[in-house]
ZATORVEX-51841 format. One record per residue (C-alpha): x, y, z. Coordinates in pm, whole numbers, plus 32768, in hexadecimal, padded with zeros to 4 digits. Example, Ala and Ser with C-alpha at 12.3 -4.5 7.8 and 13.67 -1.06 7.14 Angstrom:
84CE7E3E830C;85577F9682CA;
//
This chain:
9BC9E10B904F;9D08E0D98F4C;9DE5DFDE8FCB;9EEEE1008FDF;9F09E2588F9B;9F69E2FA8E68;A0CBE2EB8E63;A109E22A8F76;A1E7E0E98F42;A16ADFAF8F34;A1DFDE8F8FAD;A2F8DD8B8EF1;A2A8DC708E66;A382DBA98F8D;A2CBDC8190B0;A183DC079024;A1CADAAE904E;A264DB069189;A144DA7D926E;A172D912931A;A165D7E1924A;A022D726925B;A049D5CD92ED;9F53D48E931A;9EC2D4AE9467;9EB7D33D94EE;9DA9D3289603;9E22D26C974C;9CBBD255981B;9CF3D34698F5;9C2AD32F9A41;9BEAD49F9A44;9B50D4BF9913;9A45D39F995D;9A05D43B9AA7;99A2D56499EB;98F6D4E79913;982CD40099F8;97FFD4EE9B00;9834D66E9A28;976FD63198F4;9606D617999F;9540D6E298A6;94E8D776973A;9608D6C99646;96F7D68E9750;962ED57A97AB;95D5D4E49642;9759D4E89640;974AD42F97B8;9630D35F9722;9706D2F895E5;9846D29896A4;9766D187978B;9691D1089651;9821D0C895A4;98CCD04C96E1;97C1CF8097BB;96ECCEEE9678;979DCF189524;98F5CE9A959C;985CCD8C96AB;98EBCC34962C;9781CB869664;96EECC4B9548;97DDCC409411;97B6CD8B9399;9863CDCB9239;98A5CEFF9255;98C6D0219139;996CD1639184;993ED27B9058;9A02D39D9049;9983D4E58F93;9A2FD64D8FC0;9BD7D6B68FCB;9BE6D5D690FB;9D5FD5409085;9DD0D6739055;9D4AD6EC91A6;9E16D5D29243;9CF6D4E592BD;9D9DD3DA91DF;9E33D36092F8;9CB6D2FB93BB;9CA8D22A928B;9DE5D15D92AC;9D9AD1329427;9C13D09093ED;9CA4CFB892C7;9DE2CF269379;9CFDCEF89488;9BF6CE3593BF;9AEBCF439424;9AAECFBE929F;9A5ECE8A9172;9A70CF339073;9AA5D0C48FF7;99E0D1858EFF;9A9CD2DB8ECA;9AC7D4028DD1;9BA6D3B68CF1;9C4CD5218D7B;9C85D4628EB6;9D52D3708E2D;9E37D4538D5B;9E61D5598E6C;9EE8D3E28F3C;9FDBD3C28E40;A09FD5068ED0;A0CFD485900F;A142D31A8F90;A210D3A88EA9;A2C8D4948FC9;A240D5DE8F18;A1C7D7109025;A0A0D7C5901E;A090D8DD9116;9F95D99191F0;9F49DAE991B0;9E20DBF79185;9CF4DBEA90A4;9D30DD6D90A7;9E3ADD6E8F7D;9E4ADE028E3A;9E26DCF18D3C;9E81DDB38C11;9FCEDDEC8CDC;9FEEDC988D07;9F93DC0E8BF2;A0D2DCF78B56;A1B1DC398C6B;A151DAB58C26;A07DDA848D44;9F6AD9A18D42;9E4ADA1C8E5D;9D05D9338F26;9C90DA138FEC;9DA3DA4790FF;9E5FD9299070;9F9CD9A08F88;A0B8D8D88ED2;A163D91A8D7B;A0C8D8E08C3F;A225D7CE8BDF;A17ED6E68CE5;A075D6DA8C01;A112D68E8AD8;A22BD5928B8E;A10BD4F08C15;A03DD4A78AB6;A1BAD4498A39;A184D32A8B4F;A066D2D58ACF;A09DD2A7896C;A1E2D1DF898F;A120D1128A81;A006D0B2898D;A14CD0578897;A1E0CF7689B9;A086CED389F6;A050CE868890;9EFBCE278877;9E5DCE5F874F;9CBACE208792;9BBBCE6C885A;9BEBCE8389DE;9B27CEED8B00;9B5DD0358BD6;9BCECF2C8CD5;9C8FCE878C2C;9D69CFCA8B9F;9D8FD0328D1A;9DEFCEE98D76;9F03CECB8C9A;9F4ED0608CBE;9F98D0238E1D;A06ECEDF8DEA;A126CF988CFA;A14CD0C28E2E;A1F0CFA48F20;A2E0CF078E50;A355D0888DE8;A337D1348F38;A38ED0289056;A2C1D0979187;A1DCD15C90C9;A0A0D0A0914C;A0B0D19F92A0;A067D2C791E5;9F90D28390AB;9E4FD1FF908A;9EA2D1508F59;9FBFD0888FB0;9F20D032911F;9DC8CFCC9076;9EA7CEE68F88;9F64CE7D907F;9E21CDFB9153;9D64CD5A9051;9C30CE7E906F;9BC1CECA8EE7;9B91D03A8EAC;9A9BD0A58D96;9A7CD1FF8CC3;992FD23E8C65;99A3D3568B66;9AEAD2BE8B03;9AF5D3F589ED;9AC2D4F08AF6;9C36D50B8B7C;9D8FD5118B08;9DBFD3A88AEA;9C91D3848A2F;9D3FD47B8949;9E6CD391891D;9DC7D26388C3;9D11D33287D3;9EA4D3C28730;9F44D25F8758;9E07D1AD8692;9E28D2C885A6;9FA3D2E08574;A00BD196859D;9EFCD0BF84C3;9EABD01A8637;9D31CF7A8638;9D16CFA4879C;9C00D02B8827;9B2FD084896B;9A19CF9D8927;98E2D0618A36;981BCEF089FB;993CCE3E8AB2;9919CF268BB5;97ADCF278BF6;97B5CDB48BCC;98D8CD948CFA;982BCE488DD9;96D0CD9A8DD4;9789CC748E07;9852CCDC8F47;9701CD5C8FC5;9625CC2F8F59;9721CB6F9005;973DCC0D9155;9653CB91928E;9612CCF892E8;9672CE419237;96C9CFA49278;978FD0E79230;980FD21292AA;97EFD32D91CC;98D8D43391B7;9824D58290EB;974AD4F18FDF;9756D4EB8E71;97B5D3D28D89;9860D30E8E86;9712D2FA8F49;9618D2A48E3B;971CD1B28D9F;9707D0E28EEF;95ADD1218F36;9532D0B98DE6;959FCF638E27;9460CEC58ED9;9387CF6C8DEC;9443CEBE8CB4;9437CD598D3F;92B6CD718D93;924BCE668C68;9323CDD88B23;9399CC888BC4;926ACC258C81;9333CBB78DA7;92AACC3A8F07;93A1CC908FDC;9322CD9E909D;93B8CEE390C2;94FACF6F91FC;94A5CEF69341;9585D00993A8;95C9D14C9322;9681D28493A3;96DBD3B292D9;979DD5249337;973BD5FD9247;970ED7629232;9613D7A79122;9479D79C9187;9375D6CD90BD;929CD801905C;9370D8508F59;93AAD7448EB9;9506D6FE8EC6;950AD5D78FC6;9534D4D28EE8;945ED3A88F4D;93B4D4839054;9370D42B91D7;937BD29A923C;9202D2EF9265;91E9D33590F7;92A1D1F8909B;91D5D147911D;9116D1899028;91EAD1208F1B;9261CFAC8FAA;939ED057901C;9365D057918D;92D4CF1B921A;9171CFCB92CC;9181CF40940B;92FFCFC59484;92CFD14A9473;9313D15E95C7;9462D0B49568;948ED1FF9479;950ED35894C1;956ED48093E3;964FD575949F;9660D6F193FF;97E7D7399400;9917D7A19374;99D8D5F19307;9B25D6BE9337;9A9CD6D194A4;99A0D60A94ED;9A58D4AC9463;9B97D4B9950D;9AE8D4E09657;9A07D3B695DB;9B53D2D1958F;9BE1D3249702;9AA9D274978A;9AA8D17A96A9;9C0CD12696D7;9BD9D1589863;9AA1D0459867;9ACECEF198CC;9A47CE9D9785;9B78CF5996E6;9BFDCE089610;9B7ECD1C9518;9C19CC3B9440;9C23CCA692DC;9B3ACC0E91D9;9C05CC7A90FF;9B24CC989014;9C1FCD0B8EBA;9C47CB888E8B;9B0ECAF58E8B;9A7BCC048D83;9A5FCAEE8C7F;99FDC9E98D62;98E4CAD08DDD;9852CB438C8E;9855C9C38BEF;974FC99C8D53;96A1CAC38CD0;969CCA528B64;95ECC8DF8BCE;94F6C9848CC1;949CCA708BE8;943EC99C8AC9;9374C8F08BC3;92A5C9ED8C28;9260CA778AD4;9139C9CF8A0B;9190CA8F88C2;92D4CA678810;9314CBDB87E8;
//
């Protein structure tokens, strides 16, 4: 069915982006919601979602076991507004560290930088608006100039910064987000970047190329002779230290992807290529809608890790995966997280001890390894 008739008008380029702005939606633990959960979601993936929220609130966050905790974030979930679940499990100490998109990210950047995106309809004429300057994710719709103001941000930021060498994913965000709440005062309620800086948690890219700011470290080493670069060996390096170095481990996984295998991968590289057994998640929780027969669950089942050093083999019962939609399963996940009595920790803060962490790596490494290579 045409999105219009023949002849019919369509719509301006101002009633398009007509629909209500998107906002972070900041979970407050409300009551209801656990009560539903607890006592509603008794069956099928209602209760692998139940399941998940108990593993992450009575085990993961419980101060006796000193959990470091990884959240990864696949899929348009910024741009969806679940941005603001993020900020409330960082400020809150209940995330340790981040490994996102590098979409993620740059869709943040709207919100700290006060641009709107709007909701609308999937059920649009693209053609139509790509001939009006909108910019289209699914039901999500904004003007194309917020992309372009927001890689201008970007660029002149990298000029600010002025490093000129190699640099973790981390340590980009770090300073992307410092940069955010110096120029936007405040800005640390609404995007993920600024709060993360702001709370010492270190967020990684595991395809730094794959997103707009990728593409703008790639034009300002180009255009301006600059010898930075997004070094991937700092970043696998930085996060086998944060996980050789935590008592316990586990993650919630939001979708799949990079993001997942990029955390996961982390046991297997300190037993397999540095000879140092850790052992794999003693906890491990992941909302995802794709199914293992075809392949695209990246890193499989917790079962299947197992298998692979990523899931320590005697905690499965401390693993769930619950089939859903993130955009509706995780905010209903944060409200009962938030609503626990395990709903603050203080922050490891965990951005400045990368160095300290991978010199710890570096000596116990060499340790284990009885060949030089």
């Amino acid at each position: 069915m045409p999105y219009r008739a023949p002849g019919s008008p369509g719509k301006s380029r101002k009633q398009i982006l007509s629909g209500k702005p998107i906002r972070y939606y900041r979970p407050t633990g409300s009551a209801d919601i656990r009560r539903l959960i607890d006592e509603g979601f008794q069956a099928f993936n209602a209760a692998r979602l139940g399941e998940a929220c108990r593993i992450f609130s009575d085990k993961m966050l419980a101060p006796e076991n000193d959990t470091t905790i990884a959240l990864t974030v696949a899929g348009a979930l910024t741009p969806a507004g679940l941005g603001g679940c993020m900020i409330e499990l960082m400020e809150r100490g209940l995330v340790d560290f981040v490994i996102s998109t590098g979409a993620n990210l740059y869709h943040d950047l709207h919100y700290a930088l006060n641009f709107t995106l709007h909701r609308g309809s999937p059920f649009v004429d693209d053609v139509d608006l790509y001939e009006k300057g909108v910019i289209r994710i699914y039901d999500v719709l904004f003007p194309a100039q917020v992309l372009l103001d927001t890689d201008t941000y970007v660029r002149e930021f990298l000029v600010r910064w002025g490093v000129d060498g190699p640099v973790s994913t981390a340590e980009l965000h770090y300073a992307l987000g410092r940069d955010l709440l110096e120029r936007q005062p405040g800005c640390e309620a609404y995007s993920v970047l600024a709060a993360a800086a702001a709370a010492g948690v270190p967020i990684y890219t595991s395809s730094p190329g794959d997103s707009s700011i990728g593409m703008n470290v790639a034009f300002h080493e180009l255009m301006n002779d600059s010898r930075l670069m997004v070094d991937p060996n700092k970043d696998v390096n930085e996060v086998c230290a944060t996980i050789l170095a935590g008592k316990r481990n586990g993650c919630v996984i939001l979708g799949g992807g990079s993001p997942k295998n990029f955390y996961l991968q982390g046991q297997p590289t300190l037993w397999e290529v540095y000879g140092i057994p850790k052992g794999g998640n003693e906890y491990f929780i992941q909302i995802t809608t794709d199914s293992v027969v075809w392949g695209g669950l990246s890193g499989a089942t917790p079962a299947e890790a197992v298998s692979w050093g990523k899931v320590n083999p005697g905690v499965l019962p401390d693993t769930c995966v619950a089939y859903c939609d993130s955009t509706i399963a995780f905010p209903l996940f944060c409200e009962y997280a938030v609503g626990s009595t395990n709903n603050r920790r203080p922050r490891k803060e965990l951005v400045h001890k990368r160095d300290e962490l991978v010199a710890r790596l570096r000596d116990e490494a060499k340790g284990a390894r009885k060949d030089p290579l």
